[in-house]
N, C-alpha and C positions, 0 to 999 in steps of 0.2 A: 504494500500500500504506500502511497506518497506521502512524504513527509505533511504534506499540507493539509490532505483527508483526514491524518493521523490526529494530526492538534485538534482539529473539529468537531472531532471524536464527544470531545465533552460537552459540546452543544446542547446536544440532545437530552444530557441529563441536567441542562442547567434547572434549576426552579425558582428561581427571582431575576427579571429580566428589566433593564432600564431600556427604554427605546426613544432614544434622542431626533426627533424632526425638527429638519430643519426650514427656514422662512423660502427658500426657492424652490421646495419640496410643494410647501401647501400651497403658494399661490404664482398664480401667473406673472409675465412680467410688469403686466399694469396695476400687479397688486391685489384683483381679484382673484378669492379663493377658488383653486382648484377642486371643484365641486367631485367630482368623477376618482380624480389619484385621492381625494380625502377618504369617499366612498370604499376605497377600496382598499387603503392604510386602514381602517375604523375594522374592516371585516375581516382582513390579516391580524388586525391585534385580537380581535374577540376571538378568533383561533385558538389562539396560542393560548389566550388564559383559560378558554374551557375545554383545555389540553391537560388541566392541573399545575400553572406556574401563576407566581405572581408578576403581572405587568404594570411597568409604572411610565408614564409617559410624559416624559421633556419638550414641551412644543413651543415652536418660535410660530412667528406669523401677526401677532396681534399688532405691530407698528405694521406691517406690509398692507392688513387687512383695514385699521382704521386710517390707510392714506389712500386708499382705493374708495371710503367713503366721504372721505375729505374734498376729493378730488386733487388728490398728490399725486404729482409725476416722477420726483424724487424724493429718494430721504431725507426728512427733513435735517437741515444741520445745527438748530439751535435744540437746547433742553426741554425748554419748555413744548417747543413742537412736536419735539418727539415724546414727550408725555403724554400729549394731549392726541396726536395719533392710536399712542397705545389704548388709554381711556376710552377710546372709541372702539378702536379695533380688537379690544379683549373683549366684551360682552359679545360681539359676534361670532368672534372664533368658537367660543366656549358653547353659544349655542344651537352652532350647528355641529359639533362635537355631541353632543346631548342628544338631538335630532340621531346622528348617524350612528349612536352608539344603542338608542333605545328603540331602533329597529332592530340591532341585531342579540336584543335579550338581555344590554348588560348595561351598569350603572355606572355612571362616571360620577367624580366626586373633583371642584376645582381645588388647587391647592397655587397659591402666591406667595412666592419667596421673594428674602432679599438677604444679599450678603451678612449683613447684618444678625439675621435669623440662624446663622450657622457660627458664628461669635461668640453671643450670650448664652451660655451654659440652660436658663429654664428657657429660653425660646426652642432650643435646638430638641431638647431633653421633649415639650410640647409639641413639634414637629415630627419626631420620630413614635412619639405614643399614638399621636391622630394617623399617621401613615402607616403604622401596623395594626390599630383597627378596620381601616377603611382593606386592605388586604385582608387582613382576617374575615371580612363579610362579603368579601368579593367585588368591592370596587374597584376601578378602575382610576386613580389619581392622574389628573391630568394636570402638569404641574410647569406653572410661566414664574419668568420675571415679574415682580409688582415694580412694574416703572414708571408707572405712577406716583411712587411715593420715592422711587429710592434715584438717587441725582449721583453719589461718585462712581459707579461702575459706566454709567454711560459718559460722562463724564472722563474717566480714566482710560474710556475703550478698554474694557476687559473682557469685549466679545460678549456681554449678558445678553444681547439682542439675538441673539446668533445662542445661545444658553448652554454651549458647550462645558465652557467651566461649571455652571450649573448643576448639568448635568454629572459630570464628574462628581461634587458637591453631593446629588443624590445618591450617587450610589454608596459613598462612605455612608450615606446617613441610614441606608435601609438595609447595608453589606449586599448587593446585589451579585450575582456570579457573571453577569456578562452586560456590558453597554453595548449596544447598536446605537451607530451615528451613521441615518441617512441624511446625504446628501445630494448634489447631480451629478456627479461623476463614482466610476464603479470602482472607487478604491483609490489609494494611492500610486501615482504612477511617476515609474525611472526613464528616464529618457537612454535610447538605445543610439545603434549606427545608423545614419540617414535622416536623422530627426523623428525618428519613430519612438515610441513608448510603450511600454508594455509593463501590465497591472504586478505589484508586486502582489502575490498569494498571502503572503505573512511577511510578520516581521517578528523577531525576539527578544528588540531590544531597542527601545528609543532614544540613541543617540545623536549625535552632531552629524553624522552622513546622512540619516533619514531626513533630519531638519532642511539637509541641504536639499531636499529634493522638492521641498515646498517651497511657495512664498507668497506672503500675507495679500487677501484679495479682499476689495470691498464691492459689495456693487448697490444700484438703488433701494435695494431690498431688503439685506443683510450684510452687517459687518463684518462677520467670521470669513474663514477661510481655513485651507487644510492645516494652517499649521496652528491653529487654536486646537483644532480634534486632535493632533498630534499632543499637544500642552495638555490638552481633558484627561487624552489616554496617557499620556508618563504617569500622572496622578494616579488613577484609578488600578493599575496594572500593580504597581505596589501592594496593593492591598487584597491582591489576588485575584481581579477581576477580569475576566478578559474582555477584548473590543475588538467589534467588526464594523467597519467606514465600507460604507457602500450607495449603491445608486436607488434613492428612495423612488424614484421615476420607475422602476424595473417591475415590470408585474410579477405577482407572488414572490419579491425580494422575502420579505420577513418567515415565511414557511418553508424557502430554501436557507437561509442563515441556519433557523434553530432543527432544520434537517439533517446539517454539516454540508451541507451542498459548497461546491468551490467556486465562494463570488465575493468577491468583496475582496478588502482586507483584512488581512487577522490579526492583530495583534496582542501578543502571547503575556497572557498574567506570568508575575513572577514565579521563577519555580515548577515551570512548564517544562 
């Protein structure tokens, strides 16, 4: 068997699953959300939880969604607009997430963080008791930036638009066995001879070479780019978590991931 099947191996037994979406995942370039790929992220995640795992969902989109109702052509680049984006564009996202979740049998519950929240000892201690109830009754946590209230992470660009670090964040908080970060492209990719590229399968260790093969993207929609999910995953791999960066665009991406199927990239928990 290949070494790359081999690591994948433990997919399948994982049973705490964080699933990181990203903002050019849910919506189109004008900001409106992708009604259809939502549809059908909403019916891959209901899979996999009434499979017997728990799933907890990191989603960006609420600045993309409330500048699409704004009538925003760009990101906005002051704080306050981009609050005021968000303010709009969370109540919508969240309820057609509701909508698409409670046709297919399961209940979502919102959850809003802020850095903050992962700081103060009873905030976090509060955060981690409400997140293992809502799992213990089978809810589905769907869980954003409150950027609304919180100004240094966007402010310091820490990528919280993009919830990457976030998401990392989650997973220490709920010890998750595996992060999925979708994004639009299927993985991390090495540039070969001719200017061609080709997907790395895994990787073992996030060093200074893999760094070199990213570099930081912003576009109208989202701040992140590959080398924040790089940043997410050093984190989270530590603590024995492992992480698959793949193409959230792919139909039935999420039930090949937690099949072992060879897609994405992998990137190997410590001790692998």
């Amino acid at each position: 068997m290949k070494k790359s099947l081999r690591y994948r191996e433990i997919l399948t037994d994982a049973r705490r699953v964080v699933i990181k979406i990203g903002s050019r995942v849910l919506v189109q370039k004008t900001g409106r959300p992708d009604r259809r790929r939502m549809r059908q992220l909403a019916a891959d995640i209901a899979h996999i939880q009434k499979s017997g795992r728990d799933v907890v969902v990191v989603t960006s989109g609420a600045v993309g969604t409330g500048m699409e109702a704004l009538g925003m052509t760009e990101r906005p680049a002051t704080l306050p607009e981009q609050q005021m984006a968000a303010a709009v564009g969370q109540c919508r996202l969240i309820a057609r997430y509701d909508e698409l979740f409670a046709q297919l049998g399961c209940t979502i519950g919102q959850v809003l963080l802020t850095h903050d929240d992962f700081r103060h000892k009873i905030r976090l201690t509060n955060a981690r008791r409400t997140m293992e109830h809502l799992l213990r009754q089978g809810v589905i946590p769907i869980i954003n930036e409150n950027d609304v209230v919180s100004s240094e992470e966007i402010r310091a660009d820490l990528s919280v638009s993009d919830n990457d670090y976030l998401a990392s964040l989650v997973v220490k908080l709920i010890r998750a066995d595996v992060l999925i970060m979708l994004t639009t492209v299927d993985g991390i990719r090495e540039q070969g001879a001719g200017g061609r590229s080709r997907r790395l399968r895994y990787i073992e260790s996030v060093n200074r070479q893999v760094y070199k093969l990213v570099v930081p993207v912003k576009t109208a929609l989202s701040s992140g780019g590959m080398e924040t999910k790089l940043k997410a995953a050093e984190a989270v791999v530590k603590m024995g978590c492992s992480v698959i960066i793949a193409n959230g665009r792919s139909t039935g991406i999420l039930p090949r991931i937690m099949n072992g199927d060879d897609v994405g990239t992998m990137i190997l928990a410590s001790g692998l």
